[in-house]
ZASE-398753 format. One record per residue (C-alpha): residue in one letter; x, y, z negated; residue number from 1. Coordinates in steps of 0.001 Angstrom, whole numbers, plus 524288, in hexadecimal, padded with zeros to 5 digits. Layout:
! ZASE-398753
{site 'A',{X,Y,Z},NUM} ...
END
This chain:
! ZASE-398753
{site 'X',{80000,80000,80000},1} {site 'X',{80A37,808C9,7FD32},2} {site 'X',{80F6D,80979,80AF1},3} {site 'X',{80235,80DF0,8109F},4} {site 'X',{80639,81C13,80FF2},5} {site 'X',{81489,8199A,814AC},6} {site 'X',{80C3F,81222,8216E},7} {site 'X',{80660,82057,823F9},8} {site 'X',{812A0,82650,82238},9} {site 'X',{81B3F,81CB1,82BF0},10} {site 'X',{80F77,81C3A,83761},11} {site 'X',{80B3C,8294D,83698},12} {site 'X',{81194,83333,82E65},13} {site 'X',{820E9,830FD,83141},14} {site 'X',{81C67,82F6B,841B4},15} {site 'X',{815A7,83D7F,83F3A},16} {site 'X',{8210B,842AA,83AC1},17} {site 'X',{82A40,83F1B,84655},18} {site 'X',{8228D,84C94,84B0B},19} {site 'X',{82968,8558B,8430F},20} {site 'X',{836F3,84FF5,8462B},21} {site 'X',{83850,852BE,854DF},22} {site 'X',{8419F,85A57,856AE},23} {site 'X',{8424B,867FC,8614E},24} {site 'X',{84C70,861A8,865D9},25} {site 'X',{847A5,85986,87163},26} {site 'X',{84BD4,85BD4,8800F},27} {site 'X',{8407F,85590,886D4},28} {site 'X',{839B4,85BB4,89219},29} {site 'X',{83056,8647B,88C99},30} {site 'X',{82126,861F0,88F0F},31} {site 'X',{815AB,86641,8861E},32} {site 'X',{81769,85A89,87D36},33} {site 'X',{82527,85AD9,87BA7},34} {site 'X',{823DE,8698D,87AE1},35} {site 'X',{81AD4,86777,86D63},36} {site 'X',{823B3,85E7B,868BE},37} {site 'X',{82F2D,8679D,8691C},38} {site 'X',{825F8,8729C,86312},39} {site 'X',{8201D,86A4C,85898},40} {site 'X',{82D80,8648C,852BC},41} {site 'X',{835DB,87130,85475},42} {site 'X',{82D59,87D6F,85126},43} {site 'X',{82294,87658,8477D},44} {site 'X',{828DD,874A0,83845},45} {site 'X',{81D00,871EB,833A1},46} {site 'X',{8106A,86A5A,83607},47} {site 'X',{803C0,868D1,82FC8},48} {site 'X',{7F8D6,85F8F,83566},49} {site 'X',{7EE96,85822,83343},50} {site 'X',{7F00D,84B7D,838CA},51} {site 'X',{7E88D,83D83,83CBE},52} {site 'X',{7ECD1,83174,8402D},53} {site 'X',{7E966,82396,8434B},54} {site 'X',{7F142,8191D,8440D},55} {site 'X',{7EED0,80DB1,84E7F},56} {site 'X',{7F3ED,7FDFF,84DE4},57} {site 'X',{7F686,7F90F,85D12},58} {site 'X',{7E9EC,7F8BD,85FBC},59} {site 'X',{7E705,804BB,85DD6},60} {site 'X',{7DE60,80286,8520A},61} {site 'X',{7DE70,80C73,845B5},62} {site 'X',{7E69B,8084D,83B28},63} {site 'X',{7E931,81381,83362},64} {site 'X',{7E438,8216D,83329},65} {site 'X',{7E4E3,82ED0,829C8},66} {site 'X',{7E53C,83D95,82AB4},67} {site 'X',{7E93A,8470E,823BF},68} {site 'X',{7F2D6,8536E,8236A},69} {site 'X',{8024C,85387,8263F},70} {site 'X',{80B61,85DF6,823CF},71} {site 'X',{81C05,85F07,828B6},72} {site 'X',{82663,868DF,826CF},73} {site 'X',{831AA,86569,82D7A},74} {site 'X',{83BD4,85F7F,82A1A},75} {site 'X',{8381A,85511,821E9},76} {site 'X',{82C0D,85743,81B28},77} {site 'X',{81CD9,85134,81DD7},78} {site 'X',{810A7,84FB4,8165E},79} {site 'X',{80636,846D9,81BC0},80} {site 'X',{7F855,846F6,81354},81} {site 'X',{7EE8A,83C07,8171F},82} {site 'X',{7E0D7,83E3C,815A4},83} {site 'X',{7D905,833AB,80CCD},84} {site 'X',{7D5F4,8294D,80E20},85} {site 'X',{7E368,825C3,80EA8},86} {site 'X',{7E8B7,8310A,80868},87} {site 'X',{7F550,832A8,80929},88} {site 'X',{80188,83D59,80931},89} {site 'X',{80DFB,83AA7,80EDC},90} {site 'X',{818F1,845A6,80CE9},91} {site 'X',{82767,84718,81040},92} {site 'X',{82E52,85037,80727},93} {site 'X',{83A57,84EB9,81098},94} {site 'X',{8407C,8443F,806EC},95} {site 'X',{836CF,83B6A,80330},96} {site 'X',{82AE7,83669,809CF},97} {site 'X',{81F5F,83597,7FED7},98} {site 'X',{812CD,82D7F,80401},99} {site 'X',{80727,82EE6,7FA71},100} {site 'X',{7FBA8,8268F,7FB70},101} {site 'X',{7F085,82F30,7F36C},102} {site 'X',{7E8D4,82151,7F284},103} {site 'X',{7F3A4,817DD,7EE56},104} {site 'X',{7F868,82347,7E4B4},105} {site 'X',{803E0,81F1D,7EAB3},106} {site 'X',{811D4,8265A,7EE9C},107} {site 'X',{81E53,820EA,7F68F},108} {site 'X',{8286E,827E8,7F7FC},109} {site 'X',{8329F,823DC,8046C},110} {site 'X',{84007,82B9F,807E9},111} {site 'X',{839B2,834EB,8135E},112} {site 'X',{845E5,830FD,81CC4},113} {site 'X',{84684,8220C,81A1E},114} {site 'X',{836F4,822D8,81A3D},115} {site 'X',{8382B,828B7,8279E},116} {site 'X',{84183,81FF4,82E11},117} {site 'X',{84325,81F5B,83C35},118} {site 'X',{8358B,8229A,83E81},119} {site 'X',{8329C,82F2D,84546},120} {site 'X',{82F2D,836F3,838CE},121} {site 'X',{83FFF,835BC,8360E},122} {site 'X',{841E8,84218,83EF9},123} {site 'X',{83948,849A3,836F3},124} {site 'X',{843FF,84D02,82EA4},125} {site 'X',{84B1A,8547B,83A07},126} {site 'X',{8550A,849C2,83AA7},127} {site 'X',{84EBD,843B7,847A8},128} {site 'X',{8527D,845BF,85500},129} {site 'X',{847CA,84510,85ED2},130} {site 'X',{84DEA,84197,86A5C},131} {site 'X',{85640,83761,8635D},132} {site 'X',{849E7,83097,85D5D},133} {site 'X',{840A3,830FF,86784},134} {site 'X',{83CEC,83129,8750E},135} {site 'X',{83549,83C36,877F0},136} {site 'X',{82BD6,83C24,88460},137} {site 'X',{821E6,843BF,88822},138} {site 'X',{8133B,83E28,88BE6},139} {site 'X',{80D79,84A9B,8902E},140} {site 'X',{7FE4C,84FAE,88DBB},141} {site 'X',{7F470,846F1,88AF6},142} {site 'X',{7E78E,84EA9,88ABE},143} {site 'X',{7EB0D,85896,87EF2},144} {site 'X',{7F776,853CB,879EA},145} {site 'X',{8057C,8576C,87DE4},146} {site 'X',{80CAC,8493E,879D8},147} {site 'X',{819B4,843C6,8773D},148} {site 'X',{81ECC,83701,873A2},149} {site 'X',{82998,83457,86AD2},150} {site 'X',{83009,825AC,86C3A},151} {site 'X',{83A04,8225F,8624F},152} {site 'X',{846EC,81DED,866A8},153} {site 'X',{84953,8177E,85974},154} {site 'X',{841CE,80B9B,85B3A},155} {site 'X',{84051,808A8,84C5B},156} {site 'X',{838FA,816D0,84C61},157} {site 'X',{82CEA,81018,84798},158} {site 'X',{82519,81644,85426},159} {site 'X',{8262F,8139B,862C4},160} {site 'X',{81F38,821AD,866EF},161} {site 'X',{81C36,82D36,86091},162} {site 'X',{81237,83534,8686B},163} {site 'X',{80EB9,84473,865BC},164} {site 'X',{80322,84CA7,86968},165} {site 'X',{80357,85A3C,86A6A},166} {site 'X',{7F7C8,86394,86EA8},167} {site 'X',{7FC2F,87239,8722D},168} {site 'X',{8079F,87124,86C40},169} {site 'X',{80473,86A15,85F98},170} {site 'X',{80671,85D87,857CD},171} {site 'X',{7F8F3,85533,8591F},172} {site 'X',{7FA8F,84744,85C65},173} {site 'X',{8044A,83CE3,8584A},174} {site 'X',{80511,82EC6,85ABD},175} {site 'X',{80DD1,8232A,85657},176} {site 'X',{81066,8165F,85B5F},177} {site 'X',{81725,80D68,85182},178} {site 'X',{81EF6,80007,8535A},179} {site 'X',{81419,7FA8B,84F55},180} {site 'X',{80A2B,7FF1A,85A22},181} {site 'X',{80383,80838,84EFA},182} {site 'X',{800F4,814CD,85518},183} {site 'X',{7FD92,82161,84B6D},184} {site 'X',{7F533,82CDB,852E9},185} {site 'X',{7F6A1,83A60,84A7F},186} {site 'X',{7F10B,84592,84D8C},187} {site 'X',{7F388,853B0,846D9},188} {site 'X',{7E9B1,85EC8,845BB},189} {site 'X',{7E9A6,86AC3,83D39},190} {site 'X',{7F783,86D47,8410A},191} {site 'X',{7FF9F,87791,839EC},192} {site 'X',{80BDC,87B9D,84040},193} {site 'X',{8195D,88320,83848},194} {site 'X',{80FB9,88826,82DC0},195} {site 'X',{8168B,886AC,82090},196} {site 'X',{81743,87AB5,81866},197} {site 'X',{81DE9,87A8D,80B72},198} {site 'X',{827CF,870DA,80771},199} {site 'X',{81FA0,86ECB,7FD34},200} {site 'X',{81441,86784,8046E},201} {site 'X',{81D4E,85BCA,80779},202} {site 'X',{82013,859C5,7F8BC},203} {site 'X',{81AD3,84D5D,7F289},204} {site 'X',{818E6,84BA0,7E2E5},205} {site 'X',{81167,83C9C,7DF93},206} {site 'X',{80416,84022,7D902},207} {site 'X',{805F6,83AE1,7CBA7},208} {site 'X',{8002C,82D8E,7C956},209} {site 'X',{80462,828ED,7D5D2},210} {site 'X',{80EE2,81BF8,7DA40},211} {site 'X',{81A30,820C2,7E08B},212} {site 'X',{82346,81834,7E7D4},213} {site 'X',{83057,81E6F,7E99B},214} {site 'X',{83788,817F9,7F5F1},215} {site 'X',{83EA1,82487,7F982},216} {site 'X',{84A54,81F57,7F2AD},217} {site 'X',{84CE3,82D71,7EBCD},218} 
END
């Protein structure tokens, strides 16, 4: 049970967050899409949303869904709150990553960087190179939506794609493809561009009573 949270975090959370690490400086031919992706990760610090997703087994069936409201402030620092019923917040002070489940009354604690890994939410410390980690390739309109795809070169990535929607210049549409065939649709509305977010908002303190399981090694 304790690992339910950590699922969320891994499938949804840490692919999100590959956003915020491209970097401005990629030499592809410029087209709308590729255009927004260059804006989005080298004039945007910070991002506010609220987000959906779904996530789909091979067959395309519904496995998983939530909602809720995210908030980043590059580098290095998310919060992720998940609407009931599965209530959840998931924050990255920058060193730790703390996942509380509100209806376990439960806390882990992971090392943000180990917790990471290889998967794409590693170059949202700044660290990352684009180029070096994916290939980048440009799939043009498709009726609103400017998109790009991201394929990781590092085949122990933990994704095979990594596609990105963007309407009139903005973030609205993401979707993952796992190893596993699991694909997780997002979508983002209520955005909020480089308007101030304090440090502050990405500190975590356990609500007394609660279990917390420390596997941050610190």
């Amino acid at each position: 049970m304790k690992d339910r949270g950590f699922k969320k975090f891994r499938c949804l959370i840490a692919a999100a967050f590959s956003l915020l690490s491209l970097l401005a400086s990629m030499t592809t031919a410029a087209s709308p899409g590729l255009d927004s992706l260059r804006y989005f990760f080298s004039d945007i610090d910070t991002f506010e949303a609220s987000f959906g997703q779904v996530v789909l087994d091979e067959s395309l069936e519904s496995i998983d869904d939530g909602k809720g409201r995210m908030w980043i402030k590059r580098p290095g620092l998310f919060r992720w709150n998940y609407d009931p019923p599965e209530a959840q917040e998931i924050v990255g002070d920058g060193e730790r990553v703390w996942i509380y489940d509100i209806e376990l009354e439960q806390v882990t604690v992971r090392n943000q960087q180990a917790t990471l890994g290889r998967t794409p939410a590693i170059l949202l410390s700044g660290s990352g190179d684009l180029e070096k980690n994916y290939a980048i390739i440009d799939i043009g309109t498709q009726g609103r939506f400017d998109w790009v795809n991201l394929v990781p070169i590092d085949e122990d990535s933990g994704f095979t794609e990594i596609r990105i929607g963007f309407e009139d210049n903005r973030l609205r549409l993401m979707e993952l493809l796992d190893n596993l065939g699991q694909r997780t649709r997002m979508s983002f509305i209520d955005l909020k561009e480089n308007q101030p977010i304090a440090d502050s908002a990405f500190d975590f303190v356990p609500p007394p009573g609660v279990d917390v399981i420390d596997e941050s090694g610190q």
